[in-house]
C-alpha positions, 0 to 999 in steps of 0.5 A, spaced: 500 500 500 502 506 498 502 512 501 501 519 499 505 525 503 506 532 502 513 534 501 517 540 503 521 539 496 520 538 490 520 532 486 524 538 481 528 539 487 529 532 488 531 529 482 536 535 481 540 532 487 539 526 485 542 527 478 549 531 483 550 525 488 549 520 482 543 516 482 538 519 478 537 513 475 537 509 481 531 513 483 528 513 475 527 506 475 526 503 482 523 509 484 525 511 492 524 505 495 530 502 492 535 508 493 539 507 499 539 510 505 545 513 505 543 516 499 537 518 502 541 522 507 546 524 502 540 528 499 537 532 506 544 534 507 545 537 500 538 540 501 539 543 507 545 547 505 542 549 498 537 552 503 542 554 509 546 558 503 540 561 500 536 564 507 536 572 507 541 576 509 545 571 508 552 573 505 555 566 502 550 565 496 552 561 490 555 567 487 
């Protein structure tokens, strides 16, 4: 059974890191039930620091 969730990133976003950390096809084929934890994670981390490095007022933007 599936579940359906509300996300705070977008699949847009996802698959973005997904392409940088090297495992989009992973994700394309199988979905995210057979990307791997570490993978997972590897995603948050990079999602938290896009969004640490884009807060306002910070000075340390992707310039």
């Amino acid at each position: 059974m599936s579940r359906q969730r509300n996300s705070i990133m977008s699949y847009q976003l996802k698959e973005q890191i997904a392409q940088e950390l090297g495992f989009a096809g992973t994700l394309h084929q199988e979905g995210f039930g057979g990307v791997s934890s570490r993978d997972c994670g590897n995603m948050v981390k990079m999602a938290i620091e896009l969004a640490e490095r884009n807060l306002p007022g910070n000075n340390n933007s992707m310039t």
